[in-house]
N, C-alpha and C positions, 0 to 999 in steps of 0.2 A: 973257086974262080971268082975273080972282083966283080961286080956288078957297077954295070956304067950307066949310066941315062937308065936310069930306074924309074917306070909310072908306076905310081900307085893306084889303083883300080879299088872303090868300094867292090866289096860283092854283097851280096845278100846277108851274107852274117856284120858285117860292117854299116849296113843302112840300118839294121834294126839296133844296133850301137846307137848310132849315130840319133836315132829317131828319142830313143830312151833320156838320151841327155835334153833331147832340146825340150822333152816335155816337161822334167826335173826342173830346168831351169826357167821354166813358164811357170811352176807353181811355185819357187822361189820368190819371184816378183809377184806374183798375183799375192804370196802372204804379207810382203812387204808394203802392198797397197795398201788403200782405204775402203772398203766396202760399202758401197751406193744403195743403203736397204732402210729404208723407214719406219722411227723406232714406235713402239705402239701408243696409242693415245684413247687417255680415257675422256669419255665428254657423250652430252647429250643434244641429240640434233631432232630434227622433227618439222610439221609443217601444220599450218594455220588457215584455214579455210573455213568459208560460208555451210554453216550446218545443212542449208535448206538445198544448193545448189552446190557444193562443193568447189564453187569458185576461190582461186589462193585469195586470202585479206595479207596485204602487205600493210606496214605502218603501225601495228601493233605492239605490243610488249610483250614477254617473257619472262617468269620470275620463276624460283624455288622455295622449297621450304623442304630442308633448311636451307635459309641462305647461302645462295653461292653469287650470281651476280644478275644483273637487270639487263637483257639485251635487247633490242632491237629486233622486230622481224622484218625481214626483207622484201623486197617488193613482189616476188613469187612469191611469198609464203612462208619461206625457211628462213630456219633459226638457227643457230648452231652454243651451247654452253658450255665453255672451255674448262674453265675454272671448278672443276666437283672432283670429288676424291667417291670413292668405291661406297656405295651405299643405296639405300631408299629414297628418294625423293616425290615429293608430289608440285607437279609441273603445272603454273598457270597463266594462262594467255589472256590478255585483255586487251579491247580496243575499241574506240566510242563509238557508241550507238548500236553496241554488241553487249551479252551478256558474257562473262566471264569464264573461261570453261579449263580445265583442270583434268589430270592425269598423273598416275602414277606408276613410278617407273623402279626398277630395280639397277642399281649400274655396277659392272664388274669394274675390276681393275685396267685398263690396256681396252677397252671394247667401248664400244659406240653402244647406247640406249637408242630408241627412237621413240618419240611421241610427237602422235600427228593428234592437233584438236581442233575441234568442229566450234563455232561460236555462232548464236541466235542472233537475230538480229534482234535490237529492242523494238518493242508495240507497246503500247500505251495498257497500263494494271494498274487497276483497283486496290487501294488498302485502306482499311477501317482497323479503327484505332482500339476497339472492344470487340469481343462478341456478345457481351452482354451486360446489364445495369441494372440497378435497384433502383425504385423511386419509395421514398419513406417523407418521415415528419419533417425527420430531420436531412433529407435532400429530395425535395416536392420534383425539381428537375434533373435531368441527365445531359450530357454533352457526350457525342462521337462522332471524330473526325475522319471525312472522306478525303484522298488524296490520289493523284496520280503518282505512283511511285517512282516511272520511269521518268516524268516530265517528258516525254514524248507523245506524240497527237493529241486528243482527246479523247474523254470519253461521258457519253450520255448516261444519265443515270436518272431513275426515279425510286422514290420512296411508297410503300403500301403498308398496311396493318391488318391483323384480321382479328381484333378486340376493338370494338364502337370506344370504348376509354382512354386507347393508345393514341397521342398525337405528335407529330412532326415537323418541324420546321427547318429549311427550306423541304417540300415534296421530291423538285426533282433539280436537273440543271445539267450546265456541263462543265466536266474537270479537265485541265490542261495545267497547268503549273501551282496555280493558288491551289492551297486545301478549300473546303467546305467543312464549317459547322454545322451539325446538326443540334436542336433541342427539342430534346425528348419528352413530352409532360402525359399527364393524363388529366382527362376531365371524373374527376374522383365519384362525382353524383353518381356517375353511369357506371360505377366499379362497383363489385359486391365487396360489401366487409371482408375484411381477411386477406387471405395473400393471393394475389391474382397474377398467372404470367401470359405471356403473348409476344408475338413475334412481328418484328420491323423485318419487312423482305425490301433490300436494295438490289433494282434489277439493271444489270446494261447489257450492251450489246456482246460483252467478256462473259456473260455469268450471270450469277445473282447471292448472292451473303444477306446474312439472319443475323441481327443482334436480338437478342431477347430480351425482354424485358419483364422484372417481378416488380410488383406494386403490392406493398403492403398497404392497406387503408383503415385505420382506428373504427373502431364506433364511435358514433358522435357523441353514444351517451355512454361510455366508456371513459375511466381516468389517464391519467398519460400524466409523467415523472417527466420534472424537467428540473434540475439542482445548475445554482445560482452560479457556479466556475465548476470546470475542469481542472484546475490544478492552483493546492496552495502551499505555501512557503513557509516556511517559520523558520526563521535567522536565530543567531542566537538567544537572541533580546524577546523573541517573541514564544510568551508561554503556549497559546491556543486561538486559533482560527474559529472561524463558523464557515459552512454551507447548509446554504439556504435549501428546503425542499418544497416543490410545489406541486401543487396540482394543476398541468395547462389543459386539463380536458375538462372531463364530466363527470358527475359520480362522485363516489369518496374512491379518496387514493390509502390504501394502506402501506404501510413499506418497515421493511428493516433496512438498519446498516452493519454492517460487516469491516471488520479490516486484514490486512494480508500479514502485516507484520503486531508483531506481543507488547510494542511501548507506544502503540496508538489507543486512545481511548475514546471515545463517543458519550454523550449524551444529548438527547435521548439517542438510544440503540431502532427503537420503534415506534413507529405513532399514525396517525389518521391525519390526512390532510398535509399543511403547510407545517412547517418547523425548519428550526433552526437549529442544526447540528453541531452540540460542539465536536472540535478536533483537538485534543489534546496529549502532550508528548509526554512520555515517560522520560525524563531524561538521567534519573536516576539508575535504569537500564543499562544507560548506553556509554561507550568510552566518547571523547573526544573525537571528533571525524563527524563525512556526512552520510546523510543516510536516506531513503528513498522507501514508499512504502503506498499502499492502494489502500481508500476508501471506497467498499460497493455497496450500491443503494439499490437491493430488490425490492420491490412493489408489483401490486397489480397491472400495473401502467407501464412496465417496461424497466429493464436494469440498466444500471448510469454509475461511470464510474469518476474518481477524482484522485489526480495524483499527488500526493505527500513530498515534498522536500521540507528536511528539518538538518537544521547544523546546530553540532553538541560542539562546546566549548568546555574543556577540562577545569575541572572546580574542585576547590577545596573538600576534604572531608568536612561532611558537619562537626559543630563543636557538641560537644553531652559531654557537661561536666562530671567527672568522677567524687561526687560527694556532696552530700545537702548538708543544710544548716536548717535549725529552726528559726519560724519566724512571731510562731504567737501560740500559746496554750489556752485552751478553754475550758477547765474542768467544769462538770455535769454536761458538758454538750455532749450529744451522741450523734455527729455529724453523719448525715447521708450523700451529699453530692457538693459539687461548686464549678464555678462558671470563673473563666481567667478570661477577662476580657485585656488587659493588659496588667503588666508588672503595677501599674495604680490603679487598678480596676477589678476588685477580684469579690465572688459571691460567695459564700458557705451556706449551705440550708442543711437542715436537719430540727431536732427537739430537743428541749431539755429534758430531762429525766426527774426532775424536784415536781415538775408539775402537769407533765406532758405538754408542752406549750411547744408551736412551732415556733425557731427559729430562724432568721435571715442575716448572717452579720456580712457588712461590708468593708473594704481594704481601699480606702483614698489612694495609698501610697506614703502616708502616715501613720494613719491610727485606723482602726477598727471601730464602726458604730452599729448598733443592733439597730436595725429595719423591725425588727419583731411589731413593734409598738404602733406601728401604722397598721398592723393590720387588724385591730379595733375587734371589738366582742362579740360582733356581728357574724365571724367567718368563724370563732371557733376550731382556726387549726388548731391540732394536736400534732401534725408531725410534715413538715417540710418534707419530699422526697426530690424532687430536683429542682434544679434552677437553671436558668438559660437567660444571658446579656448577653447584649450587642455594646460595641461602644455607644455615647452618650445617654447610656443607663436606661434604654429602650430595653422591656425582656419581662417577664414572667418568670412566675415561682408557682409550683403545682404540690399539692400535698393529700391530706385527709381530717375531716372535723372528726367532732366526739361519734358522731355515728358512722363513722368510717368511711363516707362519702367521699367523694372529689370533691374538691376547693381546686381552682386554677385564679391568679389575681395576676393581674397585668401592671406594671407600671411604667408610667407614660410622661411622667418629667418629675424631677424634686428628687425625693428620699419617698415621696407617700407612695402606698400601693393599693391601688384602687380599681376599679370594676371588677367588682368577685361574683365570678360564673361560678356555680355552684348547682350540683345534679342535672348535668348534662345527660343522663340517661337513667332509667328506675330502677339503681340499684341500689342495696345495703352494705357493700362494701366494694372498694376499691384498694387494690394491690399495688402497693409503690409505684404510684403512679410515677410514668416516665414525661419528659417532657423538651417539645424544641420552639424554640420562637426564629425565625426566619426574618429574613430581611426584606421582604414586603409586610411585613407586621401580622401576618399567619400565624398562629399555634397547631401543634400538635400533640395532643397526648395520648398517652399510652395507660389506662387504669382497670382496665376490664379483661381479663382471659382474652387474646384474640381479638380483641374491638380497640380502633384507632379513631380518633375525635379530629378533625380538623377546624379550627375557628376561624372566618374569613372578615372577622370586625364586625361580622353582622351574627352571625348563626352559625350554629355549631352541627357538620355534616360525620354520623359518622360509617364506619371501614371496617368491615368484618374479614380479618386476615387470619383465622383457624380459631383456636382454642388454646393454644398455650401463651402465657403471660408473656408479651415483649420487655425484655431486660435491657435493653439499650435502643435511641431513637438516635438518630445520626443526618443531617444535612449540608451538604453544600452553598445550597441554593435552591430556590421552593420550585425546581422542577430534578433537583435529584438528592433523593433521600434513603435512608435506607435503615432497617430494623432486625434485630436479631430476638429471635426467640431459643429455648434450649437446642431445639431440632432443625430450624429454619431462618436461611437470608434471605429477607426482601427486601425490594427496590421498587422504590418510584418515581417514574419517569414523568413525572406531571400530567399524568392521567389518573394511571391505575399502580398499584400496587402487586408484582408477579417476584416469585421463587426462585432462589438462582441455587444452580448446583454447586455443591460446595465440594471439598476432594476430601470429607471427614464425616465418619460414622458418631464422632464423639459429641459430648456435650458443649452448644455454644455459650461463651459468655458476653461479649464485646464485640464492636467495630469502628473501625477508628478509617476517616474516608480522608481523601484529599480532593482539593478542586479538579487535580487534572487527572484524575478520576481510579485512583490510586486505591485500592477496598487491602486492609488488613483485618484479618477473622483470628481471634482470639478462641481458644476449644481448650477443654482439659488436655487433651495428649499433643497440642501444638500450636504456632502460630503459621497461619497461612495469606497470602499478599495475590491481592485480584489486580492485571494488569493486560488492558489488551484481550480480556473474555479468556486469559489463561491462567492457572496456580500452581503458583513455586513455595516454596518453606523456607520461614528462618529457620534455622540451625545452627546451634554453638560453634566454636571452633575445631571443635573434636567431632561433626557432623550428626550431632544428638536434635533430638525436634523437644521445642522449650516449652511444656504448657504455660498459658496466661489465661488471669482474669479480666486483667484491662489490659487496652494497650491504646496507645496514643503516638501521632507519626510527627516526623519534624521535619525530613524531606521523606520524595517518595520511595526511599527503602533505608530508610533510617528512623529511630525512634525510641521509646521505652514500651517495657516490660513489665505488668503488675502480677504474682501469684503468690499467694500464702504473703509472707512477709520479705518478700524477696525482691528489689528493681531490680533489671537489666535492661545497659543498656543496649542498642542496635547500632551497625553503624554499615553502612553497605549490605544489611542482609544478613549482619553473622552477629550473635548473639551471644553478649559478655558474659564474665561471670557473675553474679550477684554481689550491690552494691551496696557499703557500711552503709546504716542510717543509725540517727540517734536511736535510743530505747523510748521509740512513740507511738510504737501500739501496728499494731496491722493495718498496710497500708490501703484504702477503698476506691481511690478515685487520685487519678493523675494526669493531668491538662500542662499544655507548652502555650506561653506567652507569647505575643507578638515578635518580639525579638531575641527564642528560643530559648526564656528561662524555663526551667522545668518546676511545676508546682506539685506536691503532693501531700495527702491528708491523709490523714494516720487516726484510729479509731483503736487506745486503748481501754482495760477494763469492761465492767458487765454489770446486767442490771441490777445486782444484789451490791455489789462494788462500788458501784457508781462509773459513769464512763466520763473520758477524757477526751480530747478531740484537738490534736495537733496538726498545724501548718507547719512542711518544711519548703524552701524550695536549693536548688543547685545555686551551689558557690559560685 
């Protein structure tokens, strides 16, 4: 049947329809919205207050480490720091006439840290600038400064001591923004010898601080070291320095010196009183560059030290010419020794064998004249054993008469040779005799086992240096000298004559020195080189050790070679092979010329033979 004016009527099952859609379509919308939710933030906030009272301090600042940013505290207190990423930080607050105060914080990702920090107010503190000082020779006074470190209020202070020798200047006063000097001294009368300490008490109203004080004080009648500079130079140009050594006390002052590096050399090494040290450079040692090195001067009196600058400038090899030439024969001479004072200055001593007569011949730079004849009927040599000149023909000749005595004659201008010292001490025979004439006009000779003669123009003093013959006398300069016996090197240092350790059990024969204090030792199984108080070896080039009888230097590690019939030469230290000479007999004695000609005397034939006695020197 039709149905007409039809109502529709929810019922119960149609409102819960009904209900279901509209909520569907509430969540529809709600997804299509925007959601009102605040996204997380990481950052750190906190608050700043009075440490004593916990009142906020506004006006302050805010920092990190690691840096993130500088903010502002706010007038309550609070801070807030935006800018930090998830990490460690340490949080600091500062603000004037506050101390500064710090926290550390850990901050997640999305979360808030909090750091609240307490800050001091600033009061007025004490700082001293030591807690304690030395008073010595060498600084009689002390300085330590008082300060207020905050620059806020002041503060009262006074000074006390509890050693009568301690003194102080200003006692007391008061600090606000100036520092205060204090100077410290002592009144020394009142101090006991030796090392004395004691304590400045500064007392204030804050406290009170101790500097202490050591005072060394000398004997009066004690020595005390005090060298002329702390530090010398030597440029290229400059071979050797001095420093001066003194005594500023009482007493005798004994001392050695010492060095750090092997191409410094000394002389004298040791001595009594005042001296004058050389300082001289190896510079044969060293490459081109510069270099740096300590002189130390222990003594009774206190050690003192002085620093070394030296600049090496790269040099040529030395030249050592490859080959001699003869320059004169003598037959019947049986030559002993000679003196090269220059390429026209040269001495020969020795004897002839037809009569045993000593001989002396000379080399102008021409010709050859026999000195023999000056030395007159009276002296009776038999046989020349050394000879030693100086340019302008200053020097001495040492030998033995018919009774086998020493003869020493000195000559002092011309061609004559005149004042014959003759039995300087009571004996019947003298042993090739050795000899050096020095450039204050000094002799030394060598004729007795063990016993050294020194002549001073006046009187002859002599030197009981062991028992075996000195075979070589050797000088610089008449405060350094030096002698070799088969077993023993000596040195001396213009006092005394003392033993130096040598790195060889063998027999010696030679020494051959330089100014800047350069020692080559001649031994049957090798040559050894003194530099710097240490020893190194020539050596061939195939690392063999060379025995010599002589040797002679040209620079300080370069030079020649004498053994059996053999030169060689040296050149840096390494050692040639043996060098042609004419057929002139076995060579005895080889000497370098002013301008590094090499001289050498050759001795051949035998007493039955008759002997010959050639001069060569290098082409």
């Amino acid at each position: 049947m039709p149905i007409r004016n039809a109502r529709l009527q929810a019922g119960p099952a149609s409102r819960g329809l009904y209900s279901s859609l509209a909520l569907a379509l509430s969540l529809v919308a709600c997804a299509r919205a925007p959601l009102d939710i605040a996204a997380p933030v990481t950052e750190i906030v906190g608050r700043v207050a009075d440490a004593t009272n916990g009142v906020p301090l506004g006006g302050g600042t805010v920092t990190t480490d690691p840096a993130s940013s500088t903010v502002s505290v706010a007038a309550d207190g609070s801070f807030r720091i935006s800018s930090v990423t998830a990490g460690r930080y340490e949080v600091r607050a500062q603000r004037d006439g506050y101390r500064a105060a710090t926290a550390i914080v850990a901050v997640r990702e999305g979360e808030r840290a909090v750091a609240d920090l307490r800050l001091q107010e600033l009061g007025p503190e004490l700082a001293v600038s030591t807690g304690s000082v030395t008073l010595d020779m060498s600084a009689p006074v002390a300085t330590v400064t008082l300060r207020n470190a905050t620059n806020v209020g002041s503060i009262a202070w006074r000074v006390t001591s509890d050693a009568p020798w301690l003194t102080a200047q200003p006692i007391g006063g008061v600090l606000s923004t100036q520092p205060v000097v204090l100077t410290i001294g002592a009144d020394r009368a009142a101090a006991p010898v030796g090392v004395s300490v004691a304590n400045l008490t500064i007392t204030t109203p804050l406290g009170t601080r101790v500097v202490t004080v050591q005072l060394l004080r000398e004997d009066p009648m004690a020595p005390r070291l005090a060298l002329g500079t702390t530090r010398l130079t030597l440029d290229a140009s400059t071979a050797e320095g001095t420093v001066a050594v003194a005594n500023a006390g009482a007493g005798t002052l004994t001392w050695r010196a010492e060095t750090s590096v092997p191409w410094l050399n000394l002389t004298p090494r040791e001595g009594t009183g005042s001296a004058l040290v050389r300082v001289m450079v190896d510079r044969g040692a060293l490459a081109a560059g510069t270099y740096t090195g300590v002189v130390t001067v222990v003594s009774n009196g206190g050690t003192a030290t002085v620093d070394i600058g030296v600049t090496v400038v790269a040099s040529p090899v030395p030249f050592l010419p490859d080959g001699w030439t003869t320059v004169a024969t003598f037959p019947g001479l049986r030559a002993t020794s000679f003196a090269v004072v220059s390429d026209a200055d040269v001495w020969i001593g020795g004897a002839v064998q037809t009569d045993g007569g000593g001989v002396v011949q000379h080399w102008d730079g021409l010709r050859w004249t026999d000195e023999s004849l000056a030395f007159g009927s009276a002296t009776n040599v038999q046989e020349v054993t050394d000879v030693a000149f100086r340019s302008g023909g200053a020097g001495a000749v040492a030998g033995t008469n018919v009774g086998s005595r020493l003869v020493v004659m000195r000559r002092s201008a011309g061609r004559l040779v005149t004042d014959v010292l003759t039995d300087i001490v009571n004996a019947q025979y003298a042993a090739s005799p050795r000899l050096a004439a020095l450039s204050d006009g000094t002799l030394w000779v060598a004729a007795y086992p063990g016993l050294l003669h020194r002549f001073d123009g006046t009187r002859w003093q002599p030197t009981l240096l062991g028992i075996q013959q000195i075979l070589a006398l050797r000088f610089t300069e008449p405060s350094d000298g030096w002698a070799v016996t088969r077993s023993q090197l000596l040195h001396f240092n213009g006092v005394g004559w003392t033993p130096v350790t040598v790195p060889t059990s063998s027999a010696l024969s030679d020494v051959a020195v330089l100014p800047n204090g350069v020692v080559v030792l001649a031994t049957s199984t090798g040559t050894h080189r003194l530099s710097g108080g240490r020893w190194t070896e020539w050596r061939d080039a195939q690392g063999r050790a060379v025995p010599a009888a002589r040797v002679v230097l040209v620079t300080s590690n370069s030079g020649w070679l004498v053994n059996g019939s053999a030169v060689r030469r040296v050149i840096d230290g390494v050692v040639s092979a043996p060098q042609s000479l004419p057929d002139a007999g076995a060579p005895i004695a080889i000497a370098i010329g002013p301008t590094g000609t090499g001289w050498l005397l050759a001795v051949s034939g035998s007493r039955a033979n008759g002997y010959t006695t050639t001069v060569l020197r290098t082409r």
